[in-house]
N, C-alpha and C positions, 0 to 999 in steps of 0.2 A: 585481430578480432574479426569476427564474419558477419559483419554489421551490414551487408547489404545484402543480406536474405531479407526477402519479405514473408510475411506473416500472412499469412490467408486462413478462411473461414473453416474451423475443424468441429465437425456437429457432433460431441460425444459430453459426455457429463462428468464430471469429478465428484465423489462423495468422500467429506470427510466425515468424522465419529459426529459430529455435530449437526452439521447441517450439511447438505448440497450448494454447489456452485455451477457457474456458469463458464462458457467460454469470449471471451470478446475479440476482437481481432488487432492487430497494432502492422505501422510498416518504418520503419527505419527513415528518418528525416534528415537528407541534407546536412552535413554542419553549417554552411552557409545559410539555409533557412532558419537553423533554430535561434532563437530569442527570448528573452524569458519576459513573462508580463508582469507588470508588478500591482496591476490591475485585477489581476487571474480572478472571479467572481467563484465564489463556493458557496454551499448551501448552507446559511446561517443555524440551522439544526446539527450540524454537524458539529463536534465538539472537537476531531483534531486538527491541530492548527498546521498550514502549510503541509496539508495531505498530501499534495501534488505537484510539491517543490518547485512551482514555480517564480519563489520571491529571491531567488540568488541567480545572477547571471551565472554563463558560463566564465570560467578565468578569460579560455580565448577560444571563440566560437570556432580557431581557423586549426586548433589542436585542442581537441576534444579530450584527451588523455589528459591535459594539466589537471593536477587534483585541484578543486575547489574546496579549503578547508572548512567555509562555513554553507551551514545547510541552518536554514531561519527558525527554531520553534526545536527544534532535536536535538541529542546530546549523543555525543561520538564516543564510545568508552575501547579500547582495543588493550591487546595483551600485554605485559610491558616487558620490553625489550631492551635491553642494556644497552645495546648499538647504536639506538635512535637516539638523536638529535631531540632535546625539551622544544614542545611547538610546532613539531614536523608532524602532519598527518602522515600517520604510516601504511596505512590502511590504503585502499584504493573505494571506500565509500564517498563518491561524489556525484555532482549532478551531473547528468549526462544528457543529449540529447534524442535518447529513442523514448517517447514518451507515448503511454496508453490514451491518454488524454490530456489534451494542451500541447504545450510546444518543448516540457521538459519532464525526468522520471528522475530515475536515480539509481547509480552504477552500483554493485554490491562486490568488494573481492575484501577477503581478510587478508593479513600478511604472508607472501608468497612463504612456502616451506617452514611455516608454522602449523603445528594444529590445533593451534586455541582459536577459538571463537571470537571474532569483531562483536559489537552491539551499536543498537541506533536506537535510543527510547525518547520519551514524550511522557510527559505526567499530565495527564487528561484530569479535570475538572468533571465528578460523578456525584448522581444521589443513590446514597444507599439505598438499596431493596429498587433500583429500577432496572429494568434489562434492557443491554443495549444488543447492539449490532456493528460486529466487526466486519468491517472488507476490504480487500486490497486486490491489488494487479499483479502479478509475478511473471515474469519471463525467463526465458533460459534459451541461450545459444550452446550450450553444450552440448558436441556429439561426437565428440571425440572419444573414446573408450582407455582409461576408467574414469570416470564420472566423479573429478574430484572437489565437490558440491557438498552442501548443507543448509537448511532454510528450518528456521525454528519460530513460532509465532508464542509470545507470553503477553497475558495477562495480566495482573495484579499476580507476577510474580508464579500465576501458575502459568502451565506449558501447553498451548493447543492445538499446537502443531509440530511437528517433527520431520523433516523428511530428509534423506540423503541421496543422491544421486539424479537429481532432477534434471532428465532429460531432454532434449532439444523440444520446446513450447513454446505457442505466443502466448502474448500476455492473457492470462487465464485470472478469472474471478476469482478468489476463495474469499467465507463468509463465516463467521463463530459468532455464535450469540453466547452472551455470560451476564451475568447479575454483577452489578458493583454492592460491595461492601464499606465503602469508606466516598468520604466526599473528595478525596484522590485516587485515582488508580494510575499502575505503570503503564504504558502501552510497550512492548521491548520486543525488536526482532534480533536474531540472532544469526551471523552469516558467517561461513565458511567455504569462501570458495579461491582458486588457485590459478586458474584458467578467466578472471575476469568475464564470468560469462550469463550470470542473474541479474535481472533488472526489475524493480519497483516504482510503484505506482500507486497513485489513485488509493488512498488510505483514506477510509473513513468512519466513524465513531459514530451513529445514529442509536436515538433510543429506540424501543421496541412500542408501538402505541397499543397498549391494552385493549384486549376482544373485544370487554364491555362498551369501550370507548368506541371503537367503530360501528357495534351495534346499534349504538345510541343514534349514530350521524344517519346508519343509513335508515332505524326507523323513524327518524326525527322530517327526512327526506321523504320517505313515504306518506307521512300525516300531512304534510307539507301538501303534498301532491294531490292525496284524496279531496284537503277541506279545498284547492283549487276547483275539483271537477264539483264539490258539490256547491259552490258557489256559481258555477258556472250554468246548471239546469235549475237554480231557482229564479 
């Protein structure tokens, strides 16, 4: 793997059908430096849990490659395979250490020389009729030609994302906004890749704060403001 390419600053935009994204930068960390926190502080708004995987150590910081079968808050579903071993993660979905933010991310390969799909989900805790905000970090060391890659983002079971072939990037923002219908929703990514070469990040579930709602703060701000200056010349 080509894990010591570093990432640097690329000024262009991504637009999905939804919404626009960002780019952010990442650089390949040492395996001797990475550590995981168990401390890792996240923004209590945020509804998914262990967005940025850093509550599982590595197995061994000193072989990066050992699969880690447990990832804290997600649920691992992969194709079934006759061959494998009950209990053996098959997959190559594990923590790794090139992380967009913190000290740890997480590695995406489905099973070599299969073409079914791996999955990673989370049942997020939703109010009907609120709109949230989805965003994640995605990476890809693939440049190798043919681009045997796949990244799919679901919803509650709908699909918001699709892409194949995702070529060599750093960790790059994507962002869906959706409405919950049920006071559960799925969160579910879906990965297909052969080449161990996509990396995730930085997952987060915020709700969407209503127009009215910030209107109110910033005229409540201004009334604020005004009865200072008129208390101020009497």
């Amino acid at each position: 793997m080509k894990l010591t390419k570093k990432l640097s600053i690329i000024a262009f935009g991504f637009t999905t059908t939804i919404t626009s994204t960002a780019v952010i930068t990442g650089t390949y960390i040492p395996v001797a430096q990475a550590n995981y926190d168990p401390n890792w502080v996240v923004d209590p708004s945020d509804i998914v849990f262990n967005g940025g995987f850093e509550l599982d150590p590595l197995v061994d910081p000193n072989a990066p490659d050992t699969t880690n079968p447990n990832i804290t808050g997600w649920t691992k579903s992969e194709p079934f395979n006759p061959a494998d071993t009950p209990g053996v993660n098959i997959s190559g979905i594990r923590i790794s250490n090139f992380p967009s933010a913190g000290n740890q991310g997480l590695s995406l390969r489905s099973i070599v020389g299969s073409p079914k799909t791996s999955y990673i989900s989370q049942t997020l805790s939703t109010k009907p009729g609120v709109e949230y905000q989805l965003s994640y970090d995605l990476a890809s060391i693939d440049d190798i030609l043919p681009l045997d890659n796949r990244f799919q983002t679901f919803v509650g079971g709908k699909k918001l994302f699709d892409q194949k072939g995702i070529f060599f990037q750093p960790y790059t923002q994507y962002k869906f906004n959706f409405k919950a219908d049920a006071s559960s929703t799925e969160l579910k990514f879906g990965i297909w890749e052969q080449k161990d070469g996509l990396y995730l990040d930085s997952v987060s579930v915020k709700d969407v704060p209503e127009p009215l709602t910030i209107s109110g703060t910033v005229i409540a701000g201004l009334l604020g403001l005004c009865l200072k200056k008129k208390k101020a010349t009497n």
